[in-house]
C-alpha positions as YAML, in Angstrom:
chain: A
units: angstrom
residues:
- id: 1
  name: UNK
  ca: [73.45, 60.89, 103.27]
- id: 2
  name: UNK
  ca: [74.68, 59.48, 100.36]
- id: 3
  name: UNK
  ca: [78.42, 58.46, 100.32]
- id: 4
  name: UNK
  ca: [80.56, 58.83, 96.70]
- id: 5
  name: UNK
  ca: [82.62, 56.17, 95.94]
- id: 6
  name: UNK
  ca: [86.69, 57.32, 95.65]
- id: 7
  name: UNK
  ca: [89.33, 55.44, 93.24]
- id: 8
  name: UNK
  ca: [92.57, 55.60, 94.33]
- id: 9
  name: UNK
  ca: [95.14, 54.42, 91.88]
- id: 10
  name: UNK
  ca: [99.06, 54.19, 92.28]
- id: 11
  name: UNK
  ca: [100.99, 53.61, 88.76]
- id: 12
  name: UNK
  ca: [104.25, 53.91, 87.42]
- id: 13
  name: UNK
  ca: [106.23, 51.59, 84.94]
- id: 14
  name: UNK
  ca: [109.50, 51.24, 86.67]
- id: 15
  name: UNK
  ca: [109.37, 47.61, 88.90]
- id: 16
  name: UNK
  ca: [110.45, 47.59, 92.53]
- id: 17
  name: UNK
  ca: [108.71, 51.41, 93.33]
- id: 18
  name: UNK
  ca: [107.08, 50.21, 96.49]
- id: 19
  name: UNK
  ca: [103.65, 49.89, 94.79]
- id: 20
  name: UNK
  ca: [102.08, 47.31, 96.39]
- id: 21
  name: UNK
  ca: [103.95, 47.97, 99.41]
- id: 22
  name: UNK
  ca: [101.86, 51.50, 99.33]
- id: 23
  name: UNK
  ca: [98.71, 50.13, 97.87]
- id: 24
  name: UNK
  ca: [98.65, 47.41, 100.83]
- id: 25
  name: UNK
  ca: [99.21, 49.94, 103.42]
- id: 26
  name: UNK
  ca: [96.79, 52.85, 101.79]
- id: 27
  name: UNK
  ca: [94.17, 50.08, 102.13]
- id: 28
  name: UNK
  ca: [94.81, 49.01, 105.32]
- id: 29
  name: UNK
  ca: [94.65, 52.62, 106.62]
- id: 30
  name: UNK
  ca: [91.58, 53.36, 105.32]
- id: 31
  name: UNK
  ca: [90.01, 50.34, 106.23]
- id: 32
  name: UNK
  ca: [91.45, 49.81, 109.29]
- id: 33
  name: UNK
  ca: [91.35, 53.41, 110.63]
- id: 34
  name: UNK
  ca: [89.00, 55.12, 108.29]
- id: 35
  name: UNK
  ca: [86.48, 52.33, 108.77]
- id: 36
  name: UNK
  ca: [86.29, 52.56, 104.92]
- id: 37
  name: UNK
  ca: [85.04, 49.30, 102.96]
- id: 38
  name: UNK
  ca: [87.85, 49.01, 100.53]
- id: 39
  name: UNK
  ca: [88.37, 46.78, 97.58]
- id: 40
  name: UNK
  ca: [92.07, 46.23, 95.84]
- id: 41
  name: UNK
  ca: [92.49, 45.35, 92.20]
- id: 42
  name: UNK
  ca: [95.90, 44.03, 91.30]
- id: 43
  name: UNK
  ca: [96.24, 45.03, 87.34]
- id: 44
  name: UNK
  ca: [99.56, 43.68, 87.70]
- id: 45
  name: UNK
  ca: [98.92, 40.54, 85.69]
- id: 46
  name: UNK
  ca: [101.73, 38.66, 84.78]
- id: 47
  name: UNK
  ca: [102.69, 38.82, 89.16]
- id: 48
  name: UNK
  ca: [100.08, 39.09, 91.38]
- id: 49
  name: UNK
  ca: [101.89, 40.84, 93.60]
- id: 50
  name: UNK
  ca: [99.16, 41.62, 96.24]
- id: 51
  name: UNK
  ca: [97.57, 38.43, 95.77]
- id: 52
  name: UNK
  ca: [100.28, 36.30, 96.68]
- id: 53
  name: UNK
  ca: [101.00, 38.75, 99.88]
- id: 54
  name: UNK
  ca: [97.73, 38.25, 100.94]
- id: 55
  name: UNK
  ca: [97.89, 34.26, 100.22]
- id: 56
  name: UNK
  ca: [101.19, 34.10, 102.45]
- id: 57
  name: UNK
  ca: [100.00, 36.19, 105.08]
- id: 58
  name: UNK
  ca: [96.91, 34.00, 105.73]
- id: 59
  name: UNK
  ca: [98.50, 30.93, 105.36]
- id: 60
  name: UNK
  ca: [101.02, 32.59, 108.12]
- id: 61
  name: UNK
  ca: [97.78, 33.70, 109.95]
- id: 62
  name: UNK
  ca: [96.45, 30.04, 110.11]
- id: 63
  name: UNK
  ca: [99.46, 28.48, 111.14]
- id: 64
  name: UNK
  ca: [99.50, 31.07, 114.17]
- id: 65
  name: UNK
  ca: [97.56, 30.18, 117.44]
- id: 66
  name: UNK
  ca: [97.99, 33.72, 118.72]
- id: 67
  name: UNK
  ca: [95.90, 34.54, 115.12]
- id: 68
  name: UNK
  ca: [93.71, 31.71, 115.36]
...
């Protein structure tokens, strides 16, 4: 069976929406539920928003024994 890939895109000018709040947990969902192989593009360039969640959280992570 042949799967079809889905885009899923969350937009909106206004800053401090929640949007890479819900991108980060929309992903996690359907990766971590769905057992869907996901991939997150942050267009937010001048930020990084998800980027730099992602960099704090594993440095957190690896700083963790309970995570090690």
């Amino acid at each position: 069976m042949k799967k079809e890939t889905l885009f899923v895109a969350f937009s909106t000018q206004k800053g401090g929406m929640g949007k890479t709040a819900l991108t980060v947990l929309t992903a996690s969902y359907l990766h971590y539920v769905k057992k869907y192989h996901v991939g997150v593009i942050d267009c937010d360039f001048p930020q990084h928003s998800i980027f730099e969640m992602r960099k704090r959280d594993s440095e957190l992570v690896m700083k963790d024994d309970y995570f090690k």
